[in-house]
N, C-alpha and C positions, 0 to 999 in steps of 0.2 A: 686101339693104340692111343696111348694119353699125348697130349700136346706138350712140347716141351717148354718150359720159361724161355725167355729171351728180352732182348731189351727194348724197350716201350717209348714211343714219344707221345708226349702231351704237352698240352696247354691250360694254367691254370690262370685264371683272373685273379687282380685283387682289387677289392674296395675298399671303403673309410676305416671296416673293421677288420680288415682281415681278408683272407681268398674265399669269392665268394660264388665260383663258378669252376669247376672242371671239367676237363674232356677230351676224349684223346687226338689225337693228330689229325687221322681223317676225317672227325664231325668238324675240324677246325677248317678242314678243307674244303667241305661244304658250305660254311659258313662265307669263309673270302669266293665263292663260287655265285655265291647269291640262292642258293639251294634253300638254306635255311637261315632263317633272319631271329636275332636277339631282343624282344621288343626290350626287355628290363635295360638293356643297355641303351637306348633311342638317344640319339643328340647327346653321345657323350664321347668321351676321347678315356679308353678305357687301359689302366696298366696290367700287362699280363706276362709272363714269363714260359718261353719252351723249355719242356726238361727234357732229361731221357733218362729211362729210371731202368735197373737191369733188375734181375728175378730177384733179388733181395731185396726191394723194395728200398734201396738207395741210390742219390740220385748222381749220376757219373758228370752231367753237364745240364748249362743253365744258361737262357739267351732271356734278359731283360727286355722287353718292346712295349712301343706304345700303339692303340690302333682306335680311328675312329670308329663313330655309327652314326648311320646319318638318321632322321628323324622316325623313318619305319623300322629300325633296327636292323638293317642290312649295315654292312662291313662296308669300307670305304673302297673302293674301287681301284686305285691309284696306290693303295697300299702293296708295295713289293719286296720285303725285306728275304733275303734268304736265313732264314732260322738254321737250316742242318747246316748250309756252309759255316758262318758264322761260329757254331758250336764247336766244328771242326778245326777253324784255323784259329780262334778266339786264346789266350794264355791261361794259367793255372789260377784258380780261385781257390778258397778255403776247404779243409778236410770235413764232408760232410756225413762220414760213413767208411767211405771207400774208396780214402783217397782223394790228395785233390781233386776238385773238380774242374772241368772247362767253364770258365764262367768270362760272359760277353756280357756288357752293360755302359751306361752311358761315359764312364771312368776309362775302362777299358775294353776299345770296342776294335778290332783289325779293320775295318773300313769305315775310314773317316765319315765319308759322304752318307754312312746312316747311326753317323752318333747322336743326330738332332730327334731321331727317332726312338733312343733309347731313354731308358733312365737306373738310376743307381739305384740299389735294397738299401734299407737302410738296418741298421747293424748296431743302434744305440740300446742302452739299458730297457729303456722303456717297451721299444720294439723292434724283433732283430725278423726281415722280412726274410733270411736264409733257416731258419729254424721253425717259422712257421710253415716255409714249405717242404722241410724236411719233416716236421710233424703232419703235414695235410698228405704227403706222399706214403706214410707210415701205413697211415689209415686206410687206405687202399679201397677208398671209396669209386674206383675202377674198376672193378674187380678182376686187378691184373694176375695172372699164372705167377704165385709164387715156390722159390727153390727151396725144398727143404733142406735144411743145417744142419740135420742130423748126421753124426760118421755112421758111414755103413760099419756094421759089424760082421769079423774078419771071424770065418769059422775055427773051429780048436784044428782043426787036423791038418788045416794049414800055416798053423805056428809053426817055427823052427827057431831054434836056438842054436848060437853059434858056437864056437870052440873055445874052451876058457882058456887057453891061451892067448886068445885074440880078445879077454874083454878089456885090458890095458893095454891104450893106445896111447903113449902119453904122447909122442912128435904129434902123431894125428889129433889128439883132443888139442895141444897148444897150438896147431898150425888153425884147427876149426874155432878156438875160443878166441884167436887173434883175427878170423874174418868176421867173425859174428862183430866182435866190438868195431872193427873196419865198419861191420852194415849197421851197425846202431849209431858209430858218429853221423856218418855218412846220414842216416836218415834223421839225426840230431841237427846238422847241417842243414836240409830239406826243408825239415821243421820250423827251424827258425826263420830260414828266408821266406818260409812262408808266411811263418807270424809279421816277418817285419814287411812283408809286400804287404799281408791283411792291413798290416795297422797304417804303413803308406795310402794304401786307399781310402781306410776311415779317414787317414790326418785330411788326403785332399777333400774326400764329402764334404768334410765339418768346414775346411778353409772355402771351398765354395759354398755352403750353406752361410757361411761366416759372410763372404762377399754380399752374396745374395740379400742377408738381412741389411747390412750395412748399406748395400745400395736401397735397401728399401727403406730404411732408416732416413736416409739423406734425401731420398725425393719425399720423406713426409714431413721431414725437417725444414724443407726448402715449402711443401707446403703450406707448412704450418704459420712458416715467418713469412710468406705472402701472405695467409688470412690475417696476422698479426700486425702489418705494414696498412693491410687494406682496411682494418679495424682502426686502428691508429689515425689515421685517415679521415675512415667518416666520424670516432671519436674529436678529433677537432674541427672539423668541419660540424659536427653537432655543438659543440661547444662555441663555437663562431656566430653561430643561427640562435644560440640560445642567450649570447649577447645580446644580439642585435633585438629580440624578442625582448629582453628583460627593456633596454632602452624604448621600447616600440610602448610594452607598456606601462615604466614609469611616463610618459610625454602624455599617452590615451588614458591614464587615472587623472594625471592632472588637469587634463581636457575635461573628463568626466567629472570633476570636482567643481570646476568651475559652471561648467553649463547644468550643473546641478541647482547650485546656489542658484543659476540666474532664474531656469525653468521656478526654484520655491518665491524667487519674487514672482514673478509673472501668476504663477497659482493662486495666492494671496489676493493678488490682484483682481484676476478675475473671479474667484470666489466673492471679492467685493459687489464686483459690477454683477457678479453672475444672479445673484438675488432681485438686481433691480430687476435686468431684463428676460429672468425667468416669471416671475409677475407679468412683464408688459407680452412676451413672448405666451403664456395660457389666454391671456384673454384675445390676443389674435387669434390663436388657435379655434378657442370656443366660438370668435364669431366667423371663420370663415367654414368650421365644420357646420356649422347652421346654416351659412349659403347653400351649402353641395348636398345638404342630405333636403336643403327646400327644391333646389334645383332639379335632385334625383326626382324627387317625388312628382313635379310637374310632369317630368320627360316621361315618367313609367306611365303617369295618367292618360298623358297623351298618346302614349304607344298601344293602350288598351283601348282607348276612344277608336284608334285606326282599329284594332283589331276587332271590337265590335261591329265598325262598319262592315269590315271584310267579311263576317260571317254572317252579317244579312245579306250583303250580297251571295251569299254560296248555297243559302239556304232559297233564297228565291231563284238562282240558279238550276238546285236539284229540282226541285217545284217544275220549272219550266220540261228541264231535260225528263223528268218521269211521265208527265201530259205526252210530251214527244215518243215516248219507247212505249205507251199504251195505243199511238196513234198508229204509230207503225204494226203495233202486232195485229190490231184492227183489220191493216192495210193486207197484211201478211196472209190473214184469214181470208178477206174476200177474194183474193186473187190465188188462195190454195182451192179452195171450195169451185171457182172457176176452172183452177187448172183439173182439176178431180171430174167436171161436168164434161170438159173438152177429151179427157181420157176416156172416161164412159162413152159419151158421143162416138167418139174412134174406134172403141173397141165394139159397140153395135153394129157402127159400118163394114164392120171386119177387119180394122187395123189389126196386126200383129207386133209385137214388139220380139224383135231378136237378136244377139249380143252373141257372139264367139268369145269362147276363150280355149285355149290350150291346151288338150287333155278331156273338154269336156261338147268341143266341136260347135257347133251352130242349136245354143239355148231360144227356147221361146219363152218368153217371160209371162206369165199372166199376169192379168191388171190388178190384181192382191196382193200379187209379189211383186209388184214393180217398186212398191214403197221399201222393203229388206231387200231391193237387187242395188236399188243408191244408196243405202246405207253401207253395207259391204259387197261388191260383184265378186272380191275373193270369198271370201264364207259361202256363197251363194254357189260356184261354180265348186269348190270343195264337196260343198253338200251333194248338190248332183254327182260328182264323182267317187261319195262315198268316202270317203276321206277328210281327216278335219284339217282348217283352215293351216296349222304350221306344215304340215305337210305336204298341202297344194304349193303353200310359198315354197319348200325347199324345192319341191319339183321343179315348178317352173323355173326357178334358178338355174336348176341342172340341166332341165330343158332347153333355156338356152343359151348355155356357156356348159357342156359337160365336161367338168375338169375335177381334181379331187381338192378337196374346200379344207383339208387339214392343214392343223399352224404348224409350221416348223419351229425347230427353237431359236431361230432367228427372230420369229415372229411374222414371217410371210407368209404365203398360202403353197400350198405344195404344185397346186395346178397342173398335176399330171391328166391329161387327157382319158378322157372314160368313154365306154360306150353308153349312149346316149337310151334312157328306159323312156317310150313314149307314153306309157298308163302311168297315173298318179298310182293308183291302189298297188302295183309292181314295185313302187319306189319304196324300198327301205331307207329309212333316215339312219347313217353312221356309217351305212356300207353298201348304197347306190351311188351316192356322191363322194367315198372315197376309194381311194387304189389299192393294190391288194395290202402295201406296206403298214396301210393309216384305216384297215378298216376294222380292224379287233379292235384299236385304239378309240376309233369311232365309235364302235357299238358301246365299250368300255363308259366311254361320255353321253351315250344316249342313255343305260340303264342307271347310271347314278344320276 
């Protein structure tokens, strides 16, 4: 079953150029809904016009409005106009097809309280905004159900022809040729008031576009002769200052003329004198530059005389102190060699030497190793334990404080509490001494 035409409402925008958006009534509904948002419209106050267009793609009625968008392209919220009422109770507009039309707009609007919201087509040579949206509705860029024009054709068998008696009607054809001309005044009549309503509402546009300019005219008029008054203004007040400056410097040339001449006496002058006492002023020069470079020279000699002293003294100084550091190693020796006889002695007696350390229990030192056990007792108790010397250190660390030794990205120590490993050779470095969070991390730092 085919759908049948019927009549359409939409909304179409217009811009700088022309209509620059269409769509039919319920996306418009969506849109004041907050459903769907217009970004190309964002932060603007956009004019757009309801129609209602019947299957012939002509347009029966036409509601002018204006409507915001606020910055994300959503419709303004507080926008409430009734478009269908409007269209409804709204008077007759121009024949755009099919008969006047309903047309509602800021000229002529049936509810005052939203003429602030409407605005006028405009209708000038240049550009008539009622013809381009009779041409944008033509186009049927909606793709609304239109009504085909064609007459149906009437079959032959249902033709009939009447009685030739009855093909002159002359009462009937004068009484029909006198309504017809009745309907062609009548709609002669129509016509015209329609023209002169149309051209009533251009006269008002143009007289308020008239006002409009005229008051624009007049606040740039009234501008103008302020910048003009205020120019005026600092023009003689510049003029005032540019006196006052010409007198400032005829008085400071004449000044400058005078203290001119005086300074070429004085130069004169001193270029007189300036020959005497440039003569008497070198030879003072030359004899007191010969006091200071004689003076210099005594000071520097006697500053060298001290510092020769000073370096006999440092050298008989070293002299002394190196007698002394060969006396003492002397000293050092007999008293090693002693201590070495006293260790032997002891260790004949049967002394034993023994030292505990952590991990490697109660060492006996022998008296060979007693010399590498006071060098390092860590290296030493490492060795015994099989383990080299960084290793014993971290042990014992752990040994006694076991807690996990990893930095945080704070920069502190993690300190999470461990079980404590009592054998060195058990103790992995990266992951004895840390927890389970920081011990990949560990190993990570021990292999690179």
């Amino acid at each position: 079953m085919q759908n049948k035409p019927q009549m359409v409402e939409a909304i179409l925008f217009y811009g700088d150029d022309g209509i620059c958006k269409e769509m039919l009534f319920p996306e418009f509904e969506a849109v004041l809904d907050g459903v769907v948002n217009l970004p190309e419209f964002a932060d603007r106050q956009m004019r757009a016009v309801y129609v209602l267009i019947n299957p012939r793609l002509l347009v029966r009625a036409a509601v002018f409005f204006c409507l915001d968008f606020n910055e994300d392209g959503s419709a303004d919220d507080g926008w409430n106009i009734p478009l269908r009422q409007l269209a409804e109770r709204t008077g007759r507009g121009p024949d755009m097809g099919a008969g006047p039309i309903r047309l509602a707009c800021r000229s002529q609007c049936p509810v005052s309280w939203h003429q602030m919201h409407m605005w006028d087509p405009r209708v000038s040579p240049e550009r008539n905004d009622l013809v381009l949206l009779r041409e944008r509705v033509k186009r049927n860029q909606l793709g609304l159900l239109v009504e085909d024009e064609a007459p149906l054709a009437v079959p032959t068998e249902r033709l009939q022809m009447v009685a030739e008696d009855t093909w002159y009607a002359a009462d009937a054809a004068k009484a029909k040729a006198a309504r017809r001309a009745e309907k062609l005044e009548q709609e002669q009549r129509q016509k015209a008031a329609l023209l002169i309503k149309q051209q009533r509402q251009r006269i008002a546009n143009l007289e308020r576009q008239r006002e409009e300019d005229v008051a624009a005219a007049d606040k740039e008029q009234q501008r103008l002769q302020g910048e003009i008054q205020a120019l005026q203004q600092r023009l003689q007040q510049q003029a005032e200052i540019n006196g006052s400056l010409h007198a400032q410097i005829a008085t400071q040339a004449a000044s400058f003329q005078t203290a001119r001449e005086e300074m070429s006496k004085q130069l004169r002058m001193l270029e007189m004198n300036g020959r005497v006492e440039a003569g008497a002023a070198r030879e003072q020069f030359e004899r007191e530059a010969q006091a200071r470079i004689a003076a210099a020279v005594a000071e520097y000699k006697e500053q060298v005389a001290i510092r020769d002293v000073e370096l006999a003294y440092r050298n008989e100084l070293d002299v002394q102190l190196e007698e002394e550091v060969q006396r003492l190693k002397r000293e050092c020796e007999v008293l090693s060699r002693s201590g070495d006889r006293v260790l032997e002695e002891l260790s004949r007696q049967g002394v034993v030497f023994t030292a505990y350390h952590p991990g490697a229990g109660h060492l006996t030192i022998a008296l060979p190793d007693l010399a590498r056990y006071r060098a390092n007792p860590l290296a030493y108790a490492a060795a015994k334990c099989s383990v080299s010397e960084e290793q014993y250190r971290q042990w014992l660390e752990h040994y006694q404080k076991p807690a996990c030794v990893a930095a945080l990205p704070s920069g502190e120590r993690c300190a999470m509490p461990l079980d404590k490993i009592d054998t060195p050779s058990r103790f992995v470095i990266g992951e004895s001494n840390c927890c389970a969070r920081h011990g990949k991390e560990g190993r990570q730092r021990t292999g690179s």
